[in-house]
C-alpha positions as CSV (number, residue, x, y, z in Angstrom):
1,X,-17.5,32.2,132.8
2,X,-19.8,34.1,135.3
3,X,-17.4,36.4,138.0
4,X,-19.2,35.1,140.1
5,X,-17.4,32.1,139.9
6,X,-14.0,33.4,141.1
7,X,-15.7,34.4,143.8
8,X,-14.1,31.8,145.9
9,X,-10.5,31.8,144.4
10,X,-10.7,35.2,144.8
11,X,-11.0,35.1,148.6
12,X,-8.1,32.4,148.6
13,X,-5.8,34.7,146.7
14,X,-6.7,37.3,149.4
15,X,-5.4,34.3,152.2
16,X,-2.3,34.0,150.3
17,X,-1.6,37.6,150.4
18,X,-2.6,38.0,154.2
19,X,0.6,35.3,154.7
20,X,3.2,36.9,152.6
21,X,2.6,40.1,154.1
22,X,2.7,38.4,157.4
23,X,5.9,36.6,156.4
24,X,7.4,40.3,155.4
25,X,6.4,41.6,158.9
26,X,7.7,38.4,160.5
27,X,11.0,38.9,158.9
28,X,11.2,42.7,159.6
29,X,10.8,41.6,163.4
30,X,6.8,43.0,163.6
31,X,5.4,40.4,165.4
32,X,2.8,42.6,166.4
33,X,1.7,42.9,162.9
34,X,2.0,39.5,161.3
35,X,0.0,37.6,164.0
36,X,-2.9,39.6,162.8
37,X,-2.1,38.9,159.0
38,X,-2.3,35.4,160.0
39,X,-5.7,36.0,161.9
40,X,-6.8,37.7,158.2
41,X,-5.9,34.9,156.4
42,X,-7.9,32.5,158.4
43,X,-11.1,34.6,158.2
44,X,-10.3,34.5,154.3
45,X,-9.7,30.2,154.4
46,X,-13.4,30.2,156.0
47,X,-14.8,32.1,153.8
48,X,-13.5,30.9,150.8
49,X,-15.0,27.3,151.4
50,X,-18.1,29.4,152.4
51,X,-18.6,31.4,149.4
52,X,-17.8,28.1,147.1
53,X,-20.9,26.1,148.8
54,X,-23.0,29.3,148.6
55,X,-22.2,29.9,145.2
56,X,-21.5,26.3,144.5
57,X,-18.4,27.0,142.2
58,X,-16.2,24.2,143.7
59,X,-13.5,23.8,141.5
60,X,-10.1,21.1,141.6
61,X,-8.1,24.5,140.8
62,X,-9.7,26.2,144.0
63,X,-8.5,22.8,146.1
64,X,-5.2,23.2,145.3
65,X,-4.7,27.1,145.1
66,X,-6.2,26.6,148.7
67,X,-3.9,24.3,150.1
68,X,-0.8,26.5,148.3
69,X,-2.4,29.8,150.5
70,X,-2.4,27.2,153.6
71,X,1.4,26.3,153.2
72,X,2.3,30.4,153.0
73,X,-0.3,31.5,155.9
74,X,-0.6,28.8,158.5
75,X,3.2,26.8,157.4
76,X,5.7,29.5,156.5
77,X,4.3,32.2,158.8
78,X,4.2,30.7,161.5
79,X,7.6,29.1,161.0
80,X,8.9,31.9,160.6
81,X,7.7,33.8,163.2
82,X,9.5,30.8,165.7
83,X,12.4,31.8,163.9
84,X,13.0,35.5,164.4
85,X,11.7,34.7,168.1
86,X,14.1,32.9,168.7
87,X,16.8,35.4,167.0
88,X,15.6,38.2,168.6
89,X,16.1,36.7,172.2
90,X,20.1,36.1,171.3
91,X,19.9,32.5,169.8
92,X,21.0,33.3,166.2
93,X,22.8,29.9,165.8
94,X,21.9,26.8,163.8
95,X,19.1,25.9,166.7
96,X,17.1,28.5,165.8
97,X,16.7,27.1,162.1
98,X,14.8,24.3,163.5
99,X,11.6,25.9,163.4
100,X,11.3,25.8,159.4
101,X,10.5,22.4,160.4
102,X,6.8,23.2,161.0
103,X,7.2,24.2,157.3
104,X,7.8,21.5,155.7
105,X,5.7,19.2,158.1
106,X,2.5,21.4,157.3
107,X,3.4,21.5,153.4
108,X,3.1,17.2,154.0
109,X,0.4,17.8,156.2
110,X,-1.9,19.4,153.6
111,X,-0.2,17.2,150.7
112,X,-1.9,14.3,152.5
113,X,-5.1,15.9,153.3
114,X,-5.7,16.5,150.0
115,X,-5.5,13.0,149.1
116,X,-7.1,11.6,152.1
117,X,-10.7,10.6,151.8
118,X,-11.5,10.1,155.5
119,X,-11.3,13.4,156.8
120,X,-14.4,15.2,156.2
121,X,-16.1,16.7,159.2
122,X,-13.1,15.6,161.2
123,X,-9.6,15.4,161.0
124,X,-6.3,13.3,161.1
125,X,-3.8,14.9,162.9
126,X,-3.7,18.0,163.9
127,X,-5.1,20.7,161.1
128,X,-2.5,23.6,160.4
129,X,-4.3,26.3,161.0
130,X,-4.8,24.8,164.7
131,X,-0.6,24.8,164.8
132,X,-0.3,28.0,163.1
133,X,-2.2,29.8,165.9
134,X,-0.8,28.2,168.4
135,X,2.9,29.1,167.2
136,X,1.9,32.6,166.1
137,X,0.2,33.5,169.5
138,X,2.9,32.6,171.2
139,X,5.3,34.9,169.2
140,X,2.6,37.6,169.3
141,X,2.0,37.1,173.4
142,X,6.1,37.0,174.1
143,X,6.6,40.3,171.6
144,X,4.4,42.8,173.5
145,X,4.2,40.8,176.6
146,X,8.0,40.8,177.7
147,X,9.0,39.8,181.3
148,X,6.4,37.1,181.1
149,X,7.3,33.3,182.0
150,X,6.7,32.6,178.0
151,X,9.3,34.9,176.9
152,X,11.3,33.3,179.4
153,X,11.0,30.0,178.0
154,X,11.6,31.2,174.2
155,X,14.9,33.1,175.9
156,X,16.4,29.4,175.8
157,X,17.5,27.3,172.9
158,X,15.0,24.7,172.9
159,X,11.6,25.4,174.2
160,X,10.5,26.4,170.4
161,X,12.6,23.9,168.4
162,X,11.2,21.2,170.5
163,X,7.7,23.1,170.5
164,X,8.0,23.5,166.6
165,X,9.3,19.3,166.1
166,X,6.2,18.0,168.1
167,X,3.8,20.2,166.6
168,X,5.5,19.1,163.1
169,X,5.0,15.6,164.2
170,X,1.1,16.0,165.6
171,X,0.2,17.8,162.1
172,X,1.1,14.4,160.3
173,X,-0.2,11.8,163.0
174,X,-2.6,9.7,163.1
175,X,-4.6,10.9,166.0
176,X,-8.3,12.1,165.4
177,X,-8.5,15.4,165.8
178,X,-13.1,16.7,166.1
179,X,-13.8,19.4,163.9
180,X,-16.2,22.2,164.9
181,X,-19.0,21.6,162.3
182,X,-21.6,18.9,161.8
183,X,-20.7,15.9,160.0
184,X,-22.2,12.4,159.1
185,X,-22.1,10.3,162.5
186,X,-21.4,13.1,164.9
187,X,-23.8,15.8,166.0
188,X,-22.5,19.7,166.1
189,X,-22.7,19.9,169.8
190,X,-21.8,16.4,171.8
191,X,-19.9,15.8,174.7
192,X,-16.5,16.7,173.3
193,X,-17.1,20.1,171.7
194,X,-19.3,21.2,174.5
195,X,-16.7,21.0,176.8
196,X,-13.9,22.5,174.5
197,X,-16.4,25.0,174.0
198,X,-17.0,25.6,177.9
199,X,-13.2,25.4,178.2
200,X,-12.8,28.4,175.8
201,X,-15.4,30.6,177.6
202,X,-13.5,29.9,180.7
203,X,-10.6,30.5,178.8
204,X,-11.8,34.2,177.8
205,X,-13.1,34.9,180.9
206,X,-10.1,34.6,182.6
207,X,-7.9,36.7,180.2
208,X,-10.3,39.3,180.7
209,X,-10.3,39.2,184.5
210,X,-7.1,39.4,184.9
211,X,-6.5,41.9,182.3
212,X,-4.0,40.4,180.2
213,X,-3.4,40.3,176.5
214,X,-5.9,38.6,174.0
215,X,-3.7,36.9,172.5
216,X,-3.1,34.5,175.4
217,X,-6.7,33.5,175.3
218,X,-6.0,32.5,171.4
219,X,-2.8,30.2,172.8
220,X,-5.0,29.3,175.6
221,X,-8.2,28.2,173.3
222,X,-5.8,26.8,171.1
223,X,-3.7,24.4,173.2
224,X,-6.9,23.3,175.4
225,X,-8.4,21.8,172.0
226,X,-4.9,20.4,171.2
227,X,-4.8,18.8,174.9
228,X,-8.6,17.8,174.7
229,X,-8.0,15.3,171.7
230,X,-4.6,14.0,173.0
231,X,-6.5,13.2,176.2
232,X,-9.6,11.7,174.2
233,X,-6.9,9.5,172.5
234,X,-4.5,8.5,175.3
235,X,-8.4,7.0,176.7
236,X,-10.4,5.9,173.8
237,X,-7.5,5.6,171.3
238,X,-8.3,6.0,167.2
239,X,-11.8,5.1,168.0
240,X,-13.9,8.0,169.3
């Protein structure tokens, strides 16, 4: 077999490693480092489905391997990140187990994508890389940011249990969630990506302005899309 063909798997393996080491920095209390591993490992989930189309080594073994990087980077991580949060602000009772919720729900989550035909282009429910950076912003944001009204909110018991339960819940719902490439039926750029897109600029812009970390343009970006498809829903419901 050609080495060119574990091209792709290749790249995965490097996703899976970018989450264990986050993981290891997440449980060392280095929020400041594992947010980025999770950033790495994201680059690496593009590019793996990249490099297989390019290459075209698609292979069933490459699915799954994909999906068991996914759980690790974008369901353990982050998970765990919530956790040692909320530990590290004084909550070290049973509450601040709840988190390892988004674990499991994101292991279901891409147990079900795997098997489900209709999301191509688009999704069903929310995607767990989308929860994963919203979670592991926030942790990054409230680690080097303290003082802030976030690591206010993460100082109490239940602003990231619940956060962690509803985002648990959104990854296995049945609410359309657009994608951000070009799929049968949709163009790239219609209505609704444009303005997520203008959003996101705005979004940018404004952390820049006022000078404040980068990572609160990720949560920002992160939560607009998340709050741009709830709204679509609430108006056009499972049709879009």
């Amino acid at each position: 077999m050609s080495l060119i063909k574990h091209i792709p798997n290749t790249i995965t393996s490097m996703n899976l490693l970018s989450g264990v080491m986050g993981v290891v920095f997440a449980l060392r209390g280095h929020m400041e480092l594992a947010f980025p591993m999770m950033l790495a490992a994201a680059v690496f989930d593009f590019c793996d489905g990249l490099a297989a189309r390019l290459l075209n080594s698609w292979s069933a073994i490459g699915k799954e391997l994909d999906s068991l990087a996914d759980v690790v980077s974008f369901g353990v991580l982050p998970s765990i990140m919530l956790l040692q949060t909320m530990q590290e602000k004084g909550c070290s009772c049973w509450i601040s187990y709840i988190p390892l919720f988004l674990a499991a729900m994101s292991a279901l989550r891409l147990a079900k994508f795997n098997l489900d035909e209709r999301q191509t282009s688009d999704f069903i429910g929310v995607a767990t890389p989308t929860s994963a950076m919203i979670a592991g912003s926030l942790c990054y944001f409230i680690a080097v940011n303290p003082g802030t009204f976030l690591d206010a909110w993460a100082g109490g018991k239940w602003f990231i249990p619940i956060l962690s339960v509803v985002l648990g819940l959104l990854l296995n719902s049945e609410i359309p969630m657009f994608g951000m490439k070009a799929g049968k039926g949709h163009k790239l750029l219609d209505g609704k990506r444009i303005i997520f897109l203008s959003l996101s600029v705005c979004a940018i812009v404004a952390v820049i302005l006022l000078r404040l970390n980068w990572s609160l343009a990720v949560l920002l970006i992160f939560c607009l899309y998340l709050v741009e498809n709830l709204v679509i829903y609430a108006v056009k419901g499972p049709r879009q």
